[in-house]
ZADO-1210 file (C-alpha; in nm, 4 decimals, padded with zeros to 6 digits):
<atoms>
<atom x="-01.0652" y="00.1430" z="01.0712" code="UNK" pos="1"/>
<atom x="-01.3567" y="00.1894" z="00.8769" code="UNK" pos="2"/>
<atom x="-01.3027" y="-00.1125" z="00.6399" code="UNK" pos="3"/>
<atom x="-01.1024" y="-00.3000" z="00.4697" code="UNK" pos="4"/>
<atom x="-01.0889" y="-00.3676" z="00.1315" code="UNK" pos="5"/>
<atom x="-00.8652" y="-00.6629" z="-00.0573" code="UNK" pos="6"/>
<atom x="-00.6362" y="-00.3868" z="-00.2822" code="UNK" pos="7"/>
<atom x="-00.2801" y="-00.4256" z="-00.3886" code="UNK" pos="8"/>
<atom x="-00.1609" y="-00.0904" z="-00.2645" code="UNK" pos="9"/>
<atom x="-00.3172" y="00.1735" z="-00.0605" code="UNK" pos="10"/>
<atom x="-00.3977" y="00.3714" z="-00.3836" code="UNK" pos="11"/>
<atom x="-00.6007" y="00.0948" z="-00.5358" code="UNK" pos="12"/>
<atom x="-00.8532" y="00.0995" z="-00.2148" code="UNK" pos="13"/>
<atom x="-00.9052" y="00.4458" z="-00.3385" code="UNK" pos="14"/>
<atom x="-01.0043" y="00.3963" z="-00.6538" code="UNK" pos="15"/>
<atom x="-01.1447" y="00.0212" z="-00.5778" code="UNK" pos="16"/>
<atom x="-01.3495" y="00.2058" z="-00.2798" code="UNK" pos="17"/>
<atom x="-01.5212" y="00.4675" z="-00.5527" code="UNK" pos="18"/>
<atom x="-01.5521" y="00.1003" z="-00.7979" code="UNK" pos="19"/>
<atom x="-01.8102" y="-00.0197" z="-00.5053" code="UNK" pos="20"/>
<atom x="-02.0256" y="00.2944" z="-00.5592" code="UNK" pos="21"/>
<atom x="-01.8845" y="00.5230" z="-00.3007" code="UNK" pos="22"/>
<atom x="-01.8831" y="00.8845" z="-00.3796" code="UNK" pos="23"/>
<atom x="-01.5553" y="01.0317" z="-00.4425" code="UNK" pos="24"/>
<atom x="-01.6360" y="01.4135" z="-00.2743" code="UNK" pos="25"/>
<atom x="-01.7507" y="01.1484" z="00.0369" code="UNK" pos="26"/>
<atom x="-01.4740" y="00.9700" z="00.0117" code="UNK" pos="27"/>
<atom x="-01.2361" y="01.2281" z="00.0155" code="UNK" pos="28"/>
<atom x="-01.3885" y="01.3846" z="00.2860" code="UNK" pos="29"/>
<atom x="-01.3939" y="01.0602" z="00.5334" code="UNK" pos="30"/>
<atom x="-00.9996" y="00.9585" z="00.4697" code="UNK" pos="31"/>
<atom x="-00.7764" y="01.0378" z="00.6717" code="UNK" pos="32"/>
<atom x="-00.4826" y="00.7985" z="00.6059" code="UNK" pos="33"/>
<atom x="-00.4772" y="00.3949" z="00.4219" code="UNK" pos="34"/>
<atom x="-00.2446" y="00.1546" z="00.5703" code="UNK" pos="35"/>
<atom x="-00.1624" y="-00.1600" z="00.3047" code="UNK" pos="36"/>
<atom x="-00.0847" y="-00.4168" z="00.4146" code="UNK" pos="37"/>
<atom x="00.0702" y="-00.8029" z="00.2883" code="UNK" pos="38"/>
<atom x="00.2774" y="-01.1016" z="00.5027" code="UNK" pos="39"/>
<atom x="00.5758" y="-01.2337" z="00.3364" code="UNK" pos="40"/>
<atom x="00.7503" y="-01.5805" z="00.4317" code="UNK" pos="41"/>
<atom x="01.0397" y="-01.4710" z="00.7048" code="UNK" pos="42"/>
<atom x="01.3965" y="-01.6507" z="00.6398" code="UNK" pos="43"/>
<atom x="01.5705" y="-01.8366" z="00.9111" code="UNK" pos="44"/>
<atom x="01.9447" y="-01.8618" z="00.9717" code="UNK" pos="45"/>
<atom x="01.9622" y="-02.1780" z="00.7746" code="UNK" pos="46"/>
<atom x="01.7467" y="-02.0336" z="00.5013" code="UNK" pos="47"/>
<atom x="01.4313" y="-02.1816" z="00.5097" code="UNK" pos="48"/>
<atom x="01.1606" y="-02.0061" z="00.5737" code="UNK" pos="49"/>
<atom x="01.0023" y="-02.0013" z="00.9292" code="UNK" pos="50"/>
<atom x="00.6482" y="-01.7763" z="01.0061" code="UNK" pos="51"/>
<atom x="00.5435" y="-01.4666" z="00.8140" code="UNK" pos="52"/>
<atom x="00.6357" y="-01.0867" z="00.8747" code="UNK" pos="53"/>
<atom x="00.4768" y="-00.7568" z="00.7476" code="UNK" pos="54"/>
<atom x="00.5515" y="-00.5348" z="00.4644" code="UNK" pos="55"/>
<atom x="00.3641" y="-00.2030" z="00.4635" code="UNK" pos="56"/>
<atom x="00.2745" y="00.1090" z="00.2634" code="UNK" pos="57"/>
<atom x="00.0957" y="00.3999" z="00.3955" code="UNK" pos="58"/>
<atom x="-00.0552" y="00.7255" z="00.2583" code="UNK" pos="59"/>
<atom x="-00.1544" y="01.0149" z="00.4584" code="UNK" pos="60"/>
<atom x="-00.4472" y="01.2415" z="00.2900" code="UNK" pos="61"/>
<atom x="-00.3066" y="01.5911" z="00.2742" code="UNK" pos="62"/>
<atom x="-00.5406" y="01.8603" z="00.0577" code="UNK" pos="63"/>
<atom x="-00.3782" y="01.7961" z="-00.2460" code="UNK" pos="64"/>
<atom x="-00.4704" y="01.4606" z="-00.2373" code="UNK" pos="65"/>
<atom x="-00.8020" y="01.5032" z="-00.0918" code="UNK" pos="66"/>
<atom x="-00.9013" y="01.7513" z="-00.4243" code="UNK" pos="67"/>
<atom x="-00.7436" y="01.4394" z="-00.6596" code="UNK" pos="68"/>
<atom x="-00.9433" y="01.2029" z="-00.5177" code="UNK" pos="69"/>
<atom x="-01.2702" y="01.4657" z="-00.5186" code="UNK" pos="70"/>
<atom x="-01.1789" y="01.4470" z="-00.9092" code="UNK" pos="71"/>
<atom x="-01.1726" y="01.0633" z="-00.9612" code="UNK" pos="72"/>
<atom x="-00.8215" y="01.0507" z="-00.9889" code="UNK" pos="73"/>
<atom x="-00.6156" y="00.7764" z="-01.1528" code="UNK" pos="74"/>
<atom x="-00.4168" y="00.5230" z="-00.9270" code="UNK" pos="75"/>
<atom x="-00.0898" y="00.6294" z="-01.0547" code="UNK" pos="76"/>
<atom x="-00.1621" y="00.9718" z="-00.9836" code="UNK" pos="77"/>
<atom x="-00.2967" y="00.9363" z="-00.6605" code="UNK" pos="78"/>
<atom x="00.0367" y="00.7436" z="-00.5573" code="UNK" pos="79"/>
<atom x="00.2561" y="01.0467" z="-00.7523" code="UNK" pos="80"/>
<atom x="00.1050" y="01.3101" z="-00.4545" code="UNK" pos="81"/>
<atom x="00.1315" y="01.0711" z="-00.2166" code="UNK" pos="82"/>
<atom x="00.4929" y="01.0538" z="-00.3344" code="UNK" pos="83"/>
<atom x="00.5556" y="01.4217" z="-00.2486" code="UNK" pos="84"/>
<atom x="00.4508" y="01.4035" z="00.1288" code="UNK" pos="85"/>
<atom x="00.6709" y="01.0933" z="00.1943" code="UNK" pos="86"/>
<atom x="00.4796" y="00.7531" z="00.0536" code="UNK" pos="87"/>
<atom x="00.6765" y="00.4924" z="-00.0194" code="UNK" pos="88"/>
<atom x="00.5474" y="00.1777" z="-00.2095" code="UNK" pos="89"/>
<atom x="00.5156" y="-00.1541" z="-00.0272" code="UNK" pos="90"/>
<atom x="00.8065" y="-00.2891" z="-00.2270" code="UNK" pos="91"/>
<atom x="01.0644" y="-00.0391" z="-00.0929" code="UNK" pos="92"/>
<atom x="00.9545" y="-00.1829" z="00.2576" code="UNK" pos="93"/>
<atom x="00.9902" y="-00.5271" z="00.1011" code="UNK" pos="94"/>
<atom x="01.3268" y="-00.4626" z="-00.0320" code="UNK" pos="95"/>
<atom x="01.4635" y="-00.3149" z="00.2863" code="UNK" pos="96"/>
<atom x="01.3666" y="-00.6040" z="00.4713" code="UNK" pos="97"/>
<atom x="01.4983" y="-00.8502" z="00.2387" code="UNK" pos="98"/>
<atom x="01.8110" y="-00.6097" z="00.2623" code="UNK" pos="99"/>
<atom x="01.8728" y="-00.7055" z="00.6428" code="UNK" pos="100"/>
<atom x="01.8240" y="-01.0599" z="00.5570" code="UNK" pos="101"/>
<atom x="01.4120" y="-01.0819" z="00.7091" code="UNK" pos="102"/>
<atom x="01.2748" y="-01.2188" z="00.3551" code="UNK" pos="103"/>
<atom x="01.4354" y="-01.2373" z="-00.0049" code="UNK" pos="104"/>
<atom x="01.3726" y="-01.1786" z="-00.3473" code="UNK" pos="105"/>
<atom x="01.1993" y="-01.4479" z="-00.4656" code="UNK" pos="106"/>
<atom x="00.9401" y="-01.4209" z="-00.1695" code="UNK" pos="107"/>
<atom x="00.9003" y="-01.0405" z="-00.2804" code="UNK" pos="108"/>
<atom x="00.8263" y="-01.2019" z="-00.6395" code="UNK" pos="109"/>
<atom x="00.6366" y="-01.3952" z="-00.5124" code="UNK" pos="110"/>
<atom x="00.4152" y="-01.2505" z="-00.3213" code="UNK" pos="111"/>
<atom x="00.4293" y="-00.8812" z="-00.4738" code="UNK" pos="112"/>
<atom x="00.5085" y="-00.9490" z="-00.8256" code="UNK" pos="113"/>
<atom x="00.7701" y="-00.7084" z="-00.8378" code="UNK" pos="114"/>
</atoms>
């Protein structure tokens, strides 16, 4: 880990990274992957909520993405190649774990705005 930066998705710290004045042929150079990262309220049996668990999103920099972020890049672009080597937004972890009962909607909404 070379730092962490306070994003909403692993795209933004791309884009928020190049923000803080780093260079984007650096930048693109130096990744190698972003892990994103936020803790959601867990639901208990009786459905309260009891301790926190982890929702994820990950992005693995493959050429094509390394030569998009070289070129500044928007967000939404950067997430589209990401997209086509297997990324899958935070949310989709959210929802699956809301789907076997670890979390629910409104703590997704809450938490993730989505």
């Amino acid at each position: 880990v070379i730092s962490t930066v306070p994003t909403r998705s692993a795209a933004a710290s791309i884009t928020r990274m190049v923000d803080l004045g780093v260079e984007s042929y650096l930048l693109a150079e130096a990744i190698s992957g972003i892990i994103a990262q936020r803790l959601l309220r867990r639901r208990s049996a009786d459905g309260s909520y009891t301790g926190r668990i982890g929702v994820y999103e990950l992005i693995g920099v493959d050429p094509a993405l390394r030569d998009a972020i070289r070129h500044n890049a928007p967000q939404n672009e950067l997430e589209a190649l990401a997209a086509q080597t297997g990324y899958r937004p935070m949310v989709d972890d959210a929802r699956d774990k809301a789907g076997i009962g670890l979390t629910d909607a409104a703590e997704i909404q809450r938490v993730l705005g989505n």
